[in-house]
C-alpha positions as CSV (number, residue, x, y, z in Angstrom):
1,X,0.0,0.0,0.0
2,X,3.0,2.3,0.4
3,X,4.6,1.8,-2.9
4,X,4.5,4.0,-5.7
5,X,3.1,3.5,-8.5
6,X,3.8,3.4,-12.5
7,X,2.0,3.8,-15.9
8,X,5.4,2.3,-17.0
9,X,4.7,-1.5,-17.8
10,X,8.3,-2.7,-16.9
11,X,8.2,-0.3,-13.7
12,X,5.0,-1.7,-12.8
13,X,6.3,-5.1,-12.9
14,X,8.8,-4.3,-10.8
15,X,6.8,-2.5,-8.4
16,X,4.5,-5.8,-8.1
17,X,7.5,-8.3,-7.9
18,X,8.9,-6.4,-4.7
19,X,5.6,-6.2,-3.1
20,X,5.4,-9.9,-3.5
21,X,8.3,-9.9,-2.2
22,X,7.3,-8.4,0.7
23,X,4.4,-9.7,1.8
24,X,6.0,-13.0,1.2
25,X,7.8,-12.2,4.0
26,X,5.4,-11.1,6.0
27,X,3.3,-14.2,5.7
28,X,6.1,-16.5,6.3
29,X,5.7,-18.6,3.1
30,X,8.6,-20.4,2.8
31,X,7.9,-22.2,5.7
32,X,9.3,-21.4,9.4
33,X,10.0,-24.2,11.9
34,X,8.1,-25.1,15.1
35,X,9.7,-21.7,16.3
36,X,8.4,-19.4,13.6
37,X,11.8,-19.2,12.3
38,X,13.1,-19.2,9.2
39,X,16.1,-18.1,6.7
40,X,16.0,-16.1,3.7
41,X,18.4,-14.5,1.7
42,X,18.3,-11.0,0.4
43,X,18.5,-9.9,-3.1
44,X,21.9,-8.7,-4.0
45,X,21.1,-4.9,-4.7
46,X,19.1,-4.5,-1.3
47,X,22.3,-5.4,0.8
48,X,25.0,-3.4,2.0
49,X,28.0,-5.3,1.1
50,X,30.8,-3.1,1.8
51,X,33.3,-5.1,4.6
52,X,35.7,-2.4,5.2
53,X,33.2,0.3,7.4
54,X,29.7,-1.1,6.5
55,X,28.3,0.9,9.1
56,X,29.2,4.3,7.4
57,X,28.2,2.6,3.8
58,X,24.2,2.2,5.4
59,X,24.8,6.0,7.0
60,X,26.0,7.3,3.6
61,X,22.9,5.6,1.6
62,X,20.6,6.5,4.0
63,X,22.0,10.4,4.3
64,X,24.1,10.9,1.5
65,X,26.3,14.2,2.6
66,X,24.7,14.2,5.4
67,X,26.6,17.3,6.6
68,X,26.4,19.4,3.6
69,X,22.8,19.1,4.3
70,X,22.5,19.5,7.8
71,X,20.8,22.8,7.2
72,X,18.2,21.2,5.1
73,X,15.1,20.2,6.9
74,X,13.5,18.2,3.9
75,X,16.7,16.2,4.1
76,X,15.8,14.3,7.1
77,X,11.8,14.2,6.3
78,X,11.8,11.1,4.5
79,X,14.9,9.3,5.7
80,X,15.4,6.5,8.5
81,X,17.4,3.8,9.7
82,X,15.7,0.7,11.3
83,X,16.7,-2.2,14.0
84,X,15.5,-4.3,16.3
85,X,16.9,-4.0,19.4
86,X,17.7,-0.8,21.8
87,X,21.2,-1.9,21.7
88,X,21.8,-1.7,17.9
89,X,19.8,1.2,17.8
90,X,22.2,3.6,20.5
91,X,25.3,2.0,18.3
92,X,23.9,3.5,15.2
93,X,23.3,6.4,17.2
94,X,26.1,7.0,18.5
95,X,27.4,6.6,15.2
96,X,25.7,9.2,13.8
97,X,26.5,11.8,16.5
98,X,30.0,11.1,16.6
99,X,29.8,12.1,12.8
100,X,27.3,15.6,13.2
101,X,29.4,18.4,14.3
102,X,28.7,20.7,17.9
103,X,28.5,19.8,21.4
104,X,26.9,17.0,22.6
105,X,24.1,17.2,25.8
106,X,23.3,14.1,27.6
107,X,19.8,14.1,29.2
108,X,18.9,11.3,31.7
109,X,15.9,10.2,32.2
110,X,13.8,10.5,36.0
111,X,12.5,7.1,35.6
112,X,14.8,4.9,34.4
113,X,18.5,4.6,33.5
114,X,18.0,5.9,30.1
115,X,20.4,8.3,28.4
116,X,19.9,10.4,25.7
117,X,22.6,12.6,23.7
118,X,22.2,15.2,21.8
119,X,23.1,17.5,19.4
120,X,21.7,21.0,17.7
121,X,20.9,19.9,14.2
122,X,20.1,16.0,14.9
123,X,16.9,15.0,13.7
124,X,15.1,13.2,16.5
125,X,11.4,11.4,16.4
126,X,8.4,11.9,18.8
127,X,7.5,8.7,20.7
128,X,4.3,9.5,22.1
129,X,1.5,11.8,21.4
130,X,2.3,15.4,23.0
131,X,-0.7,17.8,21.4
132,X,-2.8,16.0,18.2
133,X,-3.8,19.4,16.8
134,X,-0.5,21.3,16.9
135,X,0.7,17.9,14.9
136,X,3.1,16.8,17.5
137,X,2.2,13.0,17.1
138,X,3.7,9.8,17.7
139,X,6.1,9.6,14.6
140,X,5.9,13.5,14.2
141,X,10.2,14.2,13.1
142,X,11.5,17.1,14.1
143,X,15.2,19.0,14.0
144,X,16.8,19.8,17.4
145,X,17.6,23.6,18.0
146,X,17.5,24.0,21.6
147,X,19.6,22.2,24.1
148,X,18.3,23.4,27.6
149,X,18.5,21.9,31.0
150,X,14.8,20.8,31.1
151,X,13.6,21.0,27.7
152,X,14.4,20.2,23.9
153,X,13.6,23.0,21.0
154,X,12.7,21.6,17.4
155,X,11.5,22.6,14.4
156,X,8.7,20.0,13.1
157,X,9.7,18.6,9.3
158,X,6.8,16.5,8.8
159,X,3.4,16.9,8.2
160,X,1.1,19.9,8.1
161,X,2.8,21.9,10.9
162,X,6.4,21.3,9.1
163,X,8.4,24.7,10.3
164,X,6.9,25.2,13.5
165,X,9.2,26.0,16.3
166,X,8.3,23.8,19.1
167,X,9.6,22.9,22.9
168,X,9.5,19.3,24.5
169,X,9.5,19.7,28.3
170,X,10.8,16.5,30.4
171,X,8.3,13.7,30.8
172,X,7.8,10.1,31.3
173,X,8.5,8.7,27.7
174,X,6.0,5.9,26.9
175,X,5.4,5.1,23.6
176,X,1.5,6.1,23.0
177,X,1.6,4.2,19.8
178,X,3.1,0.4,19.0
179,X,3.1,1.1,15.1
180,X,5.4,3.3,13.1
181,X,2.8,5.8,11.8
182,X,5.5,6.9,9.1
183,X,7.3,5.9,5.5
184,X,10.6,6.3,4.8
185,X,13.4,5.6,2.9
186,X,14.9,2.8,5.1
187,X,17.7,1.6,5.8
188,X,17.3,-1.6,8.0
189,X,20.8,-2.5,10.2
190,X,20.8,-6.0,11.4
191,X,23.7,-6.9,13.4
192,X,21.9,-9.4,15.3
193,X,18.2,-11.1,13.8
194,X,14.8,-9.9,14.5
195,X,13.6,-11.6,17.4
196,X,9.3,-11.7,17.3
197,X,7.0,-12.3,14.6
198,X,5.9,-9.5,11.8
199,X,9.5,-7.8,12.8
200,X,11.2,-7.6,9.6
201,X,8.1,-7.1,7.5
202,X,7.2,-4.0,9.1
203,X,10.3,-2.8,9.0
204,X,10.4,-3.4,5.1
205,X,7.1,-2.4,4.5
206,X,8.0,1.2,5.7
207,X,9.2,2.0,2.5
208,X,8.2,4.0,-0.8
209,X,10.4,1.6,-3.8
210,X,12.3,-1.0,-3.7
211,X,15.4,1.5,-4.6
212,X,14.9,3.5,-0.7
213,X,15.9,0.0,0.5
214,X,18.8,-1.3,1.7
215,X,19.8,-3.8,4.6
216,X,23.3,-4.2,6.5
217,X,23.5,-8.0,8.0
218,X,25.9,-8.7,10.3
219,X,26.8,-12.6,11.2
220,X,28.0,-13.5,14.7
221,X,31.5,-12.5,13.6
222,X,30.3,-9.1,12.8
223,X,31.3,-10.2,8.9
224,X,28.7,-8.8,6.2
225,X,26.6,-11.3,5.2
226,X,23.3,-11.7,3.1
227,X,21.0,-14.1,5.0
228,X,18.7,-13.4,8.0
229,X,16.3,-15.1,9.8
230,X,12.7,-14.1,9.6
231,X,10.1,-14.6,12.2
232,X,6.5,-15.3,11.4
233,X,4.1,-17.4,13.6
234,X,1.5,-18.8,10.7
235,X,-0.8,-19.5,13.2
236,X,-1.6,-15.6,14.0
237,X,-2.9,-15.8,10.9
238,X,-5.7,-18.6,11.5
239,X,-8.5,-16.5,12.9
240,X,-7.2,-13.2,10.2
């Protein structure tokens, strides 16, 4: 449903090959095991292959000169980079803000352990709904501006209110919304499998084309490889 679309017959084609694609995926018809696992290997042009700093090859496809265009809101409004765990999301991250230039701030949260850093010009994402009509929504993106002691300043990119300045004052963060209410142009890093079923489709299905894809897979040796394991439980789809 996110796809584009073509009047082009050979486009079309390909538009309806990749959607097969996914929702092959996301129906788990190869067959998964007693676990709802399974393996599946990834078309050659979806895959990051670069061994040397694959890491920075997924950053540069996903935000090609990023700094060039850090002044650029529409740069960040359709770009993202997926993966499953907390853990691999901080290292990519911390990537990223090791690579933006400025001064990092490191807000901790009042209910947990959770650390947050960052810096003026980052692009960030709204986790829970703040205020519907002023458009700041779970999956609202925004620009960070402000760095103060208590509160974050952004400019909203997305959506109806993209250029308003806004402020985020400290609050529990709980997501108010399971989904991603967003497409992108995704890059998906995968340096260890996705652990629960429907993971790796919706993560896939986020995008626009098959050509805003791409997917870094990292094996237990942290070597670049191109199979993953997919988890789908076919029996979720008995009373669908």
């Amino acid at each position: 449903m996110r796809l584009g679309s073509s009047t082009v017959p050979s486009e079309e084609e390909e538009i309806k090959n990749f959607a097969d694609w996914i929702l092959a995926i996301g129906n788990g018809e190869t067959g998964p095991d007693e676990n709802g696992q399974y393996d599946i290997d990834i078309p050659q042009d979806l895959l990051i292959q670069d061994c040397s700093d694959p890491l920075m090859s997924l950053v540069n496809f996903t935000y090609p000169d990023i700094l060039s265009n850090m002044k650029n809101p529409s740069f960040f409004q359709d770009r993202g980079i997926l993966a499953p765990t907390l853990e691999s999301v901080e290292h990519v991250n911390d990537y990223l803000m090791s690579i933006i230039p400025g001064t990092e701030k490191e807000y901790l949260s009042f209910d947990s352990a959770c650390q947050l850093k960052l810096k003026v010009g980052c692009p960030v994402m709204l986790m829970r709904n703040i205020d519907q009509v002023a458009g700041l929504c779970n999956g609202t993106r925004l620009i960070v501006t402000d760095l103060g002691k208590r509160f974050i300043g952004g400019t909203v990119i997305t959506g109806k209110n993209a250029g308003d300045k806004i402020f985020v004052a400290r609050m529990n963060l709980v997501p108010s919304d399971p989904g991603l209410p967003f497409q992108l142009d995704v890059a998906i890093y995968l340096p260890k499998p996705v652990f629960t079923h429907g993971q790796l489709y919706v993560a896939l299905s986020r995008v626009k084309s098959r050509k805003g894809l791409k997917l870094l897979i990292l094996n237990e040796e942290g070597e670049v490889c191109t199979t993953t394991t997919n988890v789908v439980y076919r029996e979720v789809f008995d009373n669908v």
